[in-house]
C-alpha positions in Angstrom: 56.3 -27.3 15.7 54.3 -24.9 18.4 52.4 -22.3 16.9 52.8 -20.0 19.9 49.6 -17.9 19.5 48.8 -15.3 21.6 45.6 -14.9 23.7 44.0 -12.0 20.8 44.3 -14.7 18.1 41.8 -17.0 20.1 39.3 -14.5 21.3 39.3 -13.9 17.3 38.5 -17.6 16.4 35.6 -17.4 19.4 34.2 -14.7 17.4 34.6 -16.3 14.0 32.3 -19.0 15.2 29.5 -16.8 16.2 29.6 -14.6 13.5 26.7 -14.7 11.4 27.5 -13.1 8.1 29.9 -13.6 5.0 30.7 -9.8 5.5 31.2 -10.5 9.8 33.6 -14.1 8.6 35.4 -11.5 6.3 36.5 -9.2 9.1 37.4 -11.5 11.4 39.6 -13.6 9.4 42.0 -10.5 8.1 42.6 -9.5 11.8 43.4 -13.1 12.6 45.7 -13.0 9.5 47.4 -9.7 11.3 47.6 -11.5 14.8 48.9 -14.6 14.2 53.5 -14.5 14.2 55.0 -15.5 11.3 57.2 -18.3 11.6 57.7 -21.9 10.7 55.3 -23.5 12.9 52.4 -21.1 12.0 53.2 -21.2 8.0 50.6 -23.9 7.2 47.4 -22.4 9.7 48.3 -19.1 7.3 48.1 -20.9 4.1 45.0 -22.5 5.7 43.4 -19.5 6.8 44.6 -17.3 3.7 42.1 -19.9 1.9 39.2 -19.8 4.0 39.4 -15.6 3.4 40.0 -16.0 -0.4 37.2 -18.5 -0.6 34.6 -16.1 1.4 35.9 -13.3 -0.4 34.8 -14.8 -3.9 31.4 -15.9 -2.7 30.5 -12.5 -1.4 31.8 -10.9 -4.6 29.8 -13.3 -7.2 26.7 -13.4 -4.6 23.5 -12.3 -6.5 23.5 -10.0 -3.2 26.4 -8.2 -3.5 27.1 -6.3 -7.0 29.8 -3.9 -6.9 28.3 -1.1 -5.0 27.8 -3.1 -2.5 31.2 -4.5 -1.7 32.3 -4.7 2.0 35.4 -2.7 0.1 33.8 0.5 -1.1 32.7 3.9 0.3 30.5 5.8 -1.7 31.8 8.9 -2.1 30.4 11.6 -0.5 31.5 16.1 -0.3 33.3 18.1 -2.2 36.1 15.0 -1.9 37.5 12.0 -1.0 40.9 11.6 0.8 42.2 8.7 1.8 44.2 7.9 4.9 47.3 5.9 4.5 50.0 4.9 7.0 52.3 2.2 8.8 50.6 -0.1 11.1 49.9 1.8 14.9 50.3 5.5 13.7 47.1 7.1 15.0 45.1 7.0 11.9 41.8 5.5 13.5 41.9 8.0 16.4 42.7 10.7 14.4 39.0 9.8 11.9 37.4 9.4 15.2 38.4 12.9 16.4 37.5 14.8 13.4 34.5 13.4 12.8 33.1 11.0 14.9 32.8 8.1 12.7 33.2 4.5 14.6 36.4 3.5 13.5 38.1 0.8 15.7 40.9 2.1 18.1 43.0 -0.1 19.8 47.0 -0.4 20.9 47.9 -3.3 18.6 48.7 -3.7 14.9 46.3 -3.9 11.9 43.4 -2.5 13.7 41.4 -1.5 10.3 40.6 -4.0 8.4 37.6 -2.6 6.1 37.4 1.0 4.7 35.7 3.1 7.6 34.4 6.9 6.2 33.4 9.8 8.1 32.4 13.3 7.5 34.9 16.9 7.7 33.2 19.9 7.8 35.1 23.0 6.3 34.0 26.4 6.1 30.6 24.7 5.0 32.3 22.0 2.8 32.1 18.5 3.5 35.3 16.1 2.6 34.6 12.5 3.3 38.1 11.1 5.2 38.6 7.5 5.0 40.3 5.5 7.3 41.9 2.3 5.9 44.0 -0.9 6.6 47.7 -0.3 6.7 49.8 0.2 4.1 52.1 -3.1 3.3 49.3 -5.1 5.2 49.4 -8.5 3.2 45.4 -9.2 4.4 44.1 -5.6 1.9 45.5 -6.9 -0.8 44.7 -4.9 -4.4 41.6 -3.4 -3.5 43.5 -0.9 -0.8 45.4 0.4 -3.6 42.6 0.9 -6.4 41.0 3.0 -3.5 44.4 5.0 -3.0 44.3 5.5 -7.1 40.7 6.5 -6.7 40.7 9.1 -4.3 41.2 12.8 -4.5 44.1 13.2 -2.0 46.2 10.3 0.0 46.8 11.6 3.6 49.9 10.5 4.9 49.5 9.8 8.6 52.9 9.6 10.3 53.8 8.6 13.9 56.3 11.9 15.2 58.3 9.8 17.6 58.8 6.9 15.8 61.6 7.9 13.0 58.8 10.0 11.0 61.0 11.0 8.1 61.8 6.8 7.3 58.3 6.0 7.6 57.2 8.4 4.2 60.3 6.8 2.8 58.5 3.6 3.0 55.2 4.6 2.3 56.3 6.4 -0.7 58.4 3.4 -2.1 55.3 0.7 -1.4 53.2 2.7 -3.3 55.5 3.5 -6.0 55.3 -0.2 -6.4 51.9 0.0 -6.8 52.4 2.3 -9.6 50.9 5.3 -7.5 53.2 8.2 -7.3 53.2 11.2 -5.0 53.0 15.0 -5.8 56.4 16.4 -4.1 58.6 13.7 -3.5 61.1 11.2 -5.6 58.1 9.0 -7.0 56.9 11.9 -9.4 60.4 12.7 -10.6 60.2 8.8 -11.5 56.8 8.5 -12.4 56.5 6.3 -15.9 54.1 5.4 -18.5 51.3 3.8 -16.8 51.7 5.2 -13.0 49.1 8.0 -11.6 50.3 10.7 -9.4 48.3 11.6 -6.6 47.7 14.5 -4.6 49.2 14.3 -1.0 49.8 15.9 2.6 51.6 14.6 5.1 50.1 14.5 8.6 52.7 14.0 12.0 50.1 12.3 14.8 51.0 12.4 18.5 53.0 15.7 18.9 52.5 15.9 22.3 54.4 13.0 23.2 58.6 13.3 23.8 60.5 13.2 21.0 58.0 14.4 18.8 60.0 17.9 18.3 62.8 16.2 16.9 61.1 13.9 14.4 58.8 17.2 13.4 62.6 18.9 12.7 63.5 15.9 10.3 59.9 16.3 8.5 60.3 20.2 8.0 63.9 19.3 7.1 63.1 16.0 4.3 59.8 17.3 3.2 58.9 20.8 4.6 59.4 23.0 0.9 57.8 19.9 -1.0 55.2 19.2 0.6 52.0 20.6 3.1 53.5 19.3 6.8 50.9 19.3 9.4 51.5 18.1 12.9 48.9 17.5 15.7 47.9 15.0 18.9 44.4 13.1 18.0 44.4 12.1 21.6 44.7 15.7 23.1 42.9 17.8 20.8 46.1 19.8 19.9 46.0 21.6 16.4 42.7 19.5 15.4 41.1 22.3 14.3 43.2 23.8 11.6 43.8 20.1 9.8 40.7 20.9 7.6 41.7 24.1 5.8 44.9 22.7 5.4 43.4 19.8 3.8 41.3 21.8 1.5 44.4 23.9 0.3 46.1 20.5 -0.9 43.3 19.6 -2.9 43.2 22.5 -4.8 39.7 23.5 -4.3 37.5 26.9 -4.9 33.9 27.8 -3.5 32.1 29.8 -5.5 28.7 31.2 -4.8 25.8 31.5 -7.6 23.3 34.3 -7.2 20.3 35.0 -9.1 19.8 38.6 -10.9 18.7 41.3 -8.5 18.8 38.6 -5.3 21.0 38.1 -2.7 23.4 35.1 -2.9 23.3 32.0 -0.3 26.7 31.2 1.4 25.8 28.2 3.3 25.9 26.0 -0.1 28.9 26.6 -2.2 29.7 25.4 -5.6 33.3 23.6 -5.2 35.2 23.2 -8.5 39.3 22.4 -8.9 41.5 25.1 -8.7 41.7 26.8 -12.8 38.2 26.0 -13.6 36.0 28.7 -15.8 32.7 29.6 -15.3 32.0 27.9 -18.1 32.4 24.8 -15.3 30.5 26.3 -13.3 27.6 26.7 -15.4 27.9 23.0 -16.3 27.9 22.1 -12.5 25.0 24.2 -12.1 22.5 22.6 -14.8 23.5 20.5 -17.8 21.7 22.9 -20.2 23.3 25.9 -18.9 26.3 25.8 -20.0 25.4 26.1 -24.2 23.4 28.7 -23.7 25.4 31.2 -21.3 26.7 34.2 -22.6 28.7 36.1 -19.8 28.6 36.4 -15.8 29.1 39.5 -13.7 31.4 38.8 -10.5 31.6 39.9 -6.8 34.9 39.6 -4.5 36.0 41.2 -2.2 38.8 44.1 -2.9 38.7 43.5 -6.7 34.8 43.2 -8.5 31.9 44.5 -7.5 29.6 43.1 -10.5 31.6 43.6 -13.5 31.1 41.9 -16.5 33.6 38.5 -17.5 33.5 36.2 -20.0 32.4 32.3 -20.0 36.3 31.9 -20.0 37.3 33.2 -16.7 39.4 31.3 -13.9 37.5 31.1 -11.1 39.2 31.8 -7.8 38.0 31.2 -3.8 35.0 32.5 -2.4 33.8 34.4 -6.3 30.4 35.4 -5.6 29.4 34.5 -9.6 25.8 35.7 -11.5 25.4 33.6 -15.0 23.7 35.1 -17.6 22.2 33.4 -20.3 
């Protein structure tokens, strides 16, 4: 029976020949895996080529070389946090990374362009958050180790074409990864979530809202989603509404800065502590120095409108942009 491959699929298997290393053979093979059709006639160069890539896959894990930290499949984590970008096959998720911070991550008009975890670098308000661009969700070639990074990460970014029934498209992310065992804050999975599951932080990004039809399918998000959960819409491609992605994405992860000064000095604001939202300063003083936090006694606290160096205890809730002094 014909196979019927298209031109991509060759042009992969060119590439696969000249490439040198296990990691190189790795990458290759999952988008070949992506490209070829499934049908009858291609079922046994899939089993075929599903063996090669399991085969590789265990050599470059046991490989003196390669210990965990190295794995082609891990980011180290980097910032204040980690969120991870998760979506349906062609929704903008690669452009999007490349946009915000410049990171190299593979753009192109066909499915499954990710095939490896691909990090880059947000700036916020002098807080980095490391945003990582990953294979597609339901993409048979990623396998578990796509959803130990979704458990893993501080907040799952759901990235969401606007025109292309955006509203279905969380329906089905949400459902895979309730499979998974990974529930999401604000929708059906957490009502549902069991012994055993994890429930993740999440915002929900609409890409290319320039395009036609993106109005309508922004009206169905606000209407499905829009009191549950942080809805953000934009267009990678034109630059519309880039800027304001990161604030919103440091409001869903629940995050403080808090500035340290020294008695009788002035504080620094370009390096902020950054601590969950209900932390104490006892926290704080534990981020600050290990040894700190046994032997502090009070802090005095700036903000703006409501202290001006008063006096609190070890026990109090920290809160965005406290300017905090520890005494111990």
């Amino acid at each position: 029976m014909p196979t019927n491959l298209p031109p991509q699929y060759f042009e992969a298997e060119k590439k696969l020949r000249e490439a040198k290393t296990p990691q190189e053979k790795i990458q290759i093979m999952e988008a070949m895996l992506s490209i070829i059709p499934h049908h009858k006639g291609t079922d046994k160069l899939i089993g075929q080529l599903r063996k090669r890539l399991s085969k590789m896959r265990e050599e470059v894990e046991t490989s003196p070389k390669a210990g965990r930290r190295d794995s082609i499949y891990q980011v180290k984590r980097e910032g204040a946090a980690q969120v991870a970008m998760a979506g349906l096959p062609n929704t903008g998720k690669s452009l999007l990374l490349k946009a915000l911070t410049n990171a190299d991550s593979k753009v192109a008009d066909y499915f499954y362009t990710t095939r490896l975890p691909v990090p880059g670098m947000l700036m916020v308000d002098n807080v980095q958050i490391q945003l990582v661009d990953l294979p597609a969700v339901m993409d048979e070639s990623a396998e578990s180790w796509l959803y130990n990074f979704f458990r893993n990460a501080d907040l799952l970014m759901l990235v969401v074409d606007l025109t292309d029934d955006p509203a279905t498209q969380v329906e089905l992310l949400v459902e895979e990864l309730k499979g998974k065992r990974i529930c999401l804050e604000g929708t059906s999975s957490e009502e549902e979530a069991g012994l055993g599951d994890i429930v993740k932080k999440v915002m929900l990004v609409g890409t290319r809202a320039d395009l036609p039809g993106a109005g309508e399918g922004l009206k169905e998000l606000q209407s499905k989603y829009g009191e549950r959960l942080n809805v953000y819409v934009l267009s990678a491609r034109e630059g519309l509404n880039l800027e304001g992605l990161g604030k919103e994405l440091f409001l869903s992860l629940q995050l403080v800065r808090v500035y340290t000064k020294a008695p009788g000095k002035k504080m620094d604001r370009r390096k902020p502590f950054v601590l969950s939202k209900g932390k104490s300063v006892k926290d704080l003083a534990r981020k600050v120095h290990k040894d700190l936090e046994g032997n502090l006694k009070f802090a005095r606290i700036w903000a703006e409108n409501k202290y001006d160096g008063q006096k609190v205890s070890v026990d109090y809730v920290l809160e965005d942009e406290d300017v905090i002094e520890l005494h111990g």
